[in-house]
C-alpha positions as CSV (number, residue, x, y, z in Angstrom):
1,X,-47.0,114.9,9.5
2,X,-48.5,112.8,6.6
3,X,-51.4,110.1,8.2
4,X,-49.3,107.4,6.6
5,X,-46.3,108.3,8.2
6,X,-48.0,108.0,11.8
7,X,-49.4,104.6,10.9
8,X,-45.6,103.7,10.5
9,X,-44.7,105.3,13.9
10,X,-47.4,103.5,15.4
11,X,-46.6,100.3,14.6
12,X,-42.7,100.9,15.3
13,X,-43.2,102.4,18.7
14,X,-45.4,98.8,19.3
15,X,-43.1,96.9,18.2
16,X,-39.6,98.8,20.2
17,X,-41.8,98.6,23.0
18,X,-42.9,94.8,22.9
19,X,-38.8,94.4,22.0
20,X,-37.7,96.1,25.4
21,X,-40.4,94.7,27.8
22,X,-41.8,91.5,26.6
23,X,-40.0,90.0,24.3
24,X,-36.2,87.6,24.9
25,X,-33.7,87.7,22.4
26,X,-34.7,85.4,20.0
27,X,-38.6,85.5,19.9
28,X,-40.3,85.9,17.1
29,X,-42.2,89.5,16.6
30,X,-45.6,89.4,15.1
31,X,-46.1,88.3,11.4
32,X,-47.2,91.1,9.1
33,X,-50.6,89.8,8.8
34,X,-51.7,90.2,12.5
35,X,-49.8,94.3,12.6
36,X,-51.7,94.9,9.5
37,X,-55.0,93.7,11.3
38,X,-54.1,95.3,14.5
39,X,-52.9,98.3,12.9
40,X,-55.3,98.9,9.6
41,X,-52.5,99.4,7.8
42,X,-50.9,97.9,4.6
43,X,-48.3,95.6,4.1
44,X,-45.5,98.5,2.9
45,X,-46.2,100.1,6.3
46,X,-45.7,97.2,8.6
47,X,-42.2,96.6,6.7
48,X,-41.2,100.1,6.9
49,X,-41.7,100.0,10.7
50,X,-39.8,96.8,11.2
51,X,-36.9,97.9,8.6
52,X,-36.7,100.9,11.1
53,X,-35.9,98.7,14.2
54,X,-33.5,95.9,11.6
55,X,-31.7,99.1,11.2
56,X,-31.5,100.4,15.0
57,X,-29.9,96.5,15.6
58,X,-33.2,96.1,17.7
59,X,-34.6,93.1,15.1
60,X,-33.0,90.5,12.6
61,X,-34.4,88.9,9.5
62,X,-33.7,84.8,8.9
63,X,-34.4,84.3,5.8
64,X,-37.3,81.8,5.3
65,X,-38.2,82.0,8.8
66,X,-39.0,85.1,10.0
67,X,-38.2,88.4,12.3
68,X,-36.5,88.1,15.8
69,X,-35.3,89.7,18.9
70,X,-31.5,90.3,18.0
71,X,-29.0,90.1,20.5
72,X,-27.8,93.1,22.1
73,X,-24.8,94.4,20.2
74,X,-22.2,95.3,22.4
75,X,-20.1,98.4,22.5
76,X,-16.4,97.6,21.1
77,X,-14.7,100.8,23.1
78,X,-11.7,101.9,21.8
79,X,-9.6,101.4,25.3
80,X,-6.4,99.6,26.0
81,X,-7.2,96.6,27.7
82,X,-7.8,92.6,26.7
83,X,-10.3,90.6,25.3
84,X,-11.2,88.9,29.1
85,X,-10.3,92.4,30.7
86,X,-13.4,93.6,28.3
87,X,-16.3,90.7,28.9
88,X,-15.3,90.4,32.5
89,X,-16.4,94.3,32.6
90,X,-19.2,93.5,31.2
91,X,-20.5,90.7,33.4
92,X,-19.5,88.3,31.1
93,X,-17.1,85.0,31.2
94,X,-14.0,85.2,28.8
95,X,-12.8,81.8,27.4
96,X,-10.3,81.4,24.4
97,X,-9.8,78.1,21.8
98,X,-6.2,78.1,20.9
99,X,-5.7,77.4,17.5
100,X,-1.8,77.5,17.3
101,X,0.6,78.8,19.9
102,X,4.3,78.7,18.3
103,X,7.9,80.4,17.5
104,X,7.7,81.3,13.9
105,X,10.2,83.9,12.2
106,X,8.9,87.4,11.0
107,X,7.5,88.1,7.6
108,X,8.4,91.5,6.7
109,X,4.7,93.4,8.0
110,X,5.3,91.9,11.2
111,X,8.5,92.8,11.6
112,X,7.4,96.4,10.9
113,X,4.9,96.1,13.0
114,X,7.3,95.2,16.3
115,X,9.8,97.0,14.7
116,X,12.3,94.4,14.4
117,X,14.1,92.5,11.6
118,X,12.5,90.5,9.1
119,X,12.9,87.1,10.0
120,X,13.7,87.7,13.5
121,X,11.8,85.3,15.8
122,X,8.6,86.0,17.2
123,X,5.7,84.1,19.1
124,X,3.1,83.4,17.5
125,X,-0.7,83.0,18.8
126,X,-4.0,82.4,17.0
127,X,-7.2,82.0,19.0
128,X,-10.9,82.1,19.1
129,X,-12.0,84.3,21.3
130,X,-15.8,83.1,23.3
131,X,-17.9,85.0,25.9
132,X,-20.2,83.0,27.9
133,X,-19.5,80.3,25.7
134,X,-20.3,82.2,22.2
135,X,-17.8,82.8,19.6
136,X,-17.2,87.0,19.5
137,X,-14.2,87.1,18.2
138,X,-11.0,85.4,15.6
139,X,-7.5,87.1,17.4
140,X,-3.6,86.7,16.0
141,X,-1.3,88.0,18.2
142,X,2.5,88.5,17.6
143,X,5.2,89.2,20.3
144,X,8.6,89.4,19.9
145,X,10.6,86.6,21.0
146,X,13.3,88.6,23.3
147,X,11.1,90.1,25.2
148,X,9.1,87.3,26.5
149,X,11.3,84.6,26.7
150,X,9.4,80.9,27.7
151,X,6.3,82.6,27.3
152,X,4.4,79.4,25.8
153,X,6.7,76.9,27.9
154,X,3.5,75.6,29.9
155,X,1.0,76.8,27.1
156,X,-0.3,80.3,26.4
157,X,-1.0,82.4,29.2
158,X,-4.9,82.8,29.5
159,X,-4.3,86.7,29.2
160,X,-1.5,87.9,27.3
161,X,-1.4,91.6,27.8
162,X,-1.6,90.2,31.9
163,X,1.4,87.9,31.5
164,X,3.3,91.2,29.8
165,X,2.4,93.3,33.0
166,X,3.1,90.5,35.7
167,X,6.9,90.4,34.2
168,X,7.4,94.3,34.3
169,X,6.3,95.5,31.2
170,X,4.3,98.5,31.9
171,X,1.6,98.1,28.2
172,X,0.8,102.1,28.8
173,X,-0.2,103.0,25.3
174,X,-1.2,101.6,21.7
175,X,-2.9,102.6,18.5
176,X,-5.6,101.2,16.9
177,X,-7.4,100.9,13.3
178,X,-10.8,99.7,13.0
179,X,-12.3,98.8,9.3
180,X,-15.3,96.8,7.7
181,X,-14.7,93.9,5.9
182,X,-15.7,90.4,5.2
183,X,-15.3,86.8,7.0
184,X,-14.0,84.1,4.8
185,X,-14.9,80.2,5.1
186,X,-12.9,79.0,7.7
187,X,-13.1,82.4,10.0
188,X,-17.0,82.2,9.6
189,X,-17.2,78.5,10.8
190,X,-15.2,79.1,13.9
191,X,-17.6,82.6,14.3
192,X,-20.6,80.9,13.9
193,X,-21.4,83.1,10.5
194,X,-22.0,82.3,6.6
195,X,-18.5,82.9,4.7
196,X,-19.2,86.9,3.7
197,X,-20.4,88.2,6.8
198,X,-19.5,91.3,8.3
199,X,-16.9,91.6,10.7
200,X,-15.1,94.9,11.9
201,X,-11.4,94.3,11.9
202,X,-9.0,95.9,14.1
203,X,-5.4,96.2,14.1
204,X,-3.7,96.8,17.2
205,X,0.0,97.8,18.1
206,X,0.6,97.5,21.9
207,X,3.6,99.6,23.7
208,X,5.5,100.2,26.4
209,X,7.0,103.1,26.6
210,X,8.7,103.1,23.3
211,X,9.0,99.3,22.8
212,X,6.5,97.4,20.4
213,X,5.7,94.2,22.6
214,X,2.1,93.2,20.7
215,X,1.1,93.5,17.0
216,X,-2.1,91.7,16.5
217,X,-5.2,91.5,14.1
218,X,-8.9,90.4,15.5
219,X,-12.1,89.8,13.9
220,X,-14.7,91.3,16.0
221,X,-18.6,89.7,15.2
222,X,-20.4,93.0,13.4
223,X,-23.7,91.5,14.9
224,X,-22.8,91.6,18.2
225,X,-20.7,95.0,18.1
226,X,-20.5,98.6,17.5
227,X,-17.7,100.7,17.5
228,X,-18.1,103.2,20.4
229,X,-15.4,106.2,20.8
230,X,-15.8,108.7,23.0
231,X,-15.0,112.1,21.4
232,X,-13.4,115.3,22.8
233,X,-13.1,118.9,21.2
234,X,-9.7,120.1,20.7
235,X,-8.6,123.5,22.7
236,X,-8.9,126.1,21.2
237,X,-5.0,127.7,20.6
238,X,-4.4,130.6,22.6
239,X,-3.6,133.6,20.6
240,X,-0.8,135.5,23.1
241,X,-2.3,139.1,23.6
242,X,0.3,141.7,22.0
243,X,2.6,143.3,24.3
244,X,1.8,146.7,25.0
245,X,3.6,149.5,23.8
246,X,6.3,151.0,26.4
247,X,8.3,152.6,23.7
248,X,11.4,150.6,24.9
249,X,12.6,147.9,22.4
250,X,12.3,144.4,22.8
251,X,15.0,142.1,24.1
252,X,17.1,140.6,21.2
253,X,18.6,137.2,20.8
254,X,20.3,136.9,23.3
255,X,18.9,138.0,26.2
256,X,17.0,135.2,28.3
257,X,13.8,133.8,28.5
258,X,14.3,133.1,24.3
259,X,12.5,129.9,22.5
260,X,16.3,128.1,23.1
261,X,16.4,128.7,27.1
262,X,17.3,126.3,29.2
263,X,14.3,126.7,31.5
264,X,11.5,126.1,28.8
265,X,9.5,122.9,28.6
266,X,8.6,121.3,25.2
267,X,6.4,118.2,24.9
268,X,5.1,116.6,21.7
269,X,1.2,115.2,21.3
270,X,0.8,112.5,24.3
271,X,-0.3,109.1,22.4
272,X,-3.6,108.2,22.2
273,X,-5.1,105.6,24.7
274,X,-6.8,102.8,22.8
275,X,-8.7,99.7,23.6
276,X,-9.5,96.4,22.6
């Protein structure tokens, strides 16, 4: 290994370890002048360490100010469960700011979305979304209007997908997608974030059994989360050993045990659990 590339591991290992025992969120890390003293190093190899740890999500740069602890990002599983379901896992007090709570017909992509006609009634919710009092998350949720009648009679329910359950509606599967994007103006003041930001965006259809009961669209904070999906190898196909050869023919059409017989089980791909 090249001696200038140690230098650089040097001062990164000092730093990640000053990061996990000594410093809080927030603090400021040593300016460049002190590491470079500390270290005998130059300038370009102080920067390279702490670009290292802004990548790993360990550090943050403030422009004009400095480089701090960031806050631990946390992991945004892919699982079928709701926003307070999530933080109270994690230790963490859910709270919600309702923005708008209302019946509103369907525009066309929503009624796709719950698989109903355009212009059909649905409920309408749009919330931000807080976690021990910070902002995580923007959330629009739609739910068709039949199947949760008086659902914002005395306000929105606290937890929506628990409302769903406590009147019989068994939310057993869903599917997700997840993408990069941008926060605009209004989105970024209610996050806490400069208009442009990164957000990861994730569109979610909830079911029960076969029923659409949820379409909804949340802004996640990028700064406080990675995606995390846990991953599983497909099994391998079994390749059906060839039948020995008895010299008597096989059975034809129309003898039993065929691919049309009655006594054969079928079953398509079971849906993927999601989360949320």
């Amino acid at each position: 290994m090249r001696r200038s590339a140690l230098k650089y591991v040097r001062v990164r290992d000092y730093l990640r370890s000053l990061v996990t025992h000594e410093l809080a969120v927030g603090d400021a890390i040593p300016s460049e002048r002190l590491l470079c003293e500390r270290f005998g190093v130059s300038r370009m190899t102080v920067r390279q360490a702490v670009d290292a740890l802004v990548v790993e999500g360990l550090l943050q740069r403030e422009q004009g100010r400095g480089t701090f602890v960031a806050p631990t990002k946390m992991d945004l599983e892919v699982r079928l469960a709701s926003f307070g379901e999530e933080m109270r896992r994690r230790g963490m007090e859910p709270s919600s700011k309702v923005l708008a709570a209302e019946e509103i017909p369907a525009t066309p992509d929503i009624a796709d979305a719950l698989e109903l006609v355009p212009g059909e009634h649905v409920l309408y919710l749009h919330r931000v979304r807080y976690a021990d009092g910070e902002p995580m998350a923007i959330e629009q949720s739609w739910l068709p209007r039949a199947l949760t009648p008086g659902l914002f009679d005395d306000g929105p329910p606290p937890s929506v997908y628990g409302e769903l359950r406590r009147r019989g509606l068994d939310l057993d599967w869903g599917e997700d997608t997840v993408e990069a994007t941008e926060v605009d103006g209004r989105d970024a003041a209610l996050l806490g974030l400069r208009a442009g930001a990164a957000v990861l965006r994730l569109t979610r259809r909830t079911f029960a059994g076969q029923t659409a009961c949820v379409y909804s669209r949340s802004s996640y904070r990028a700064d406080r989360y990675v995606l995390w999906v846990p991953l599983r190898a497909p099994r391998p196909a079994l390749t059906p050993r060839p039948a020995p050869d008895t010299g008597v023919d096989p059975p034809g059409p129309g003898a039993g045990g065929g691919p049309d017989d009655d006594g054969g089980a079928s079953s398509g791909p079971a849906p993927q659990e999601v989360a949320g």
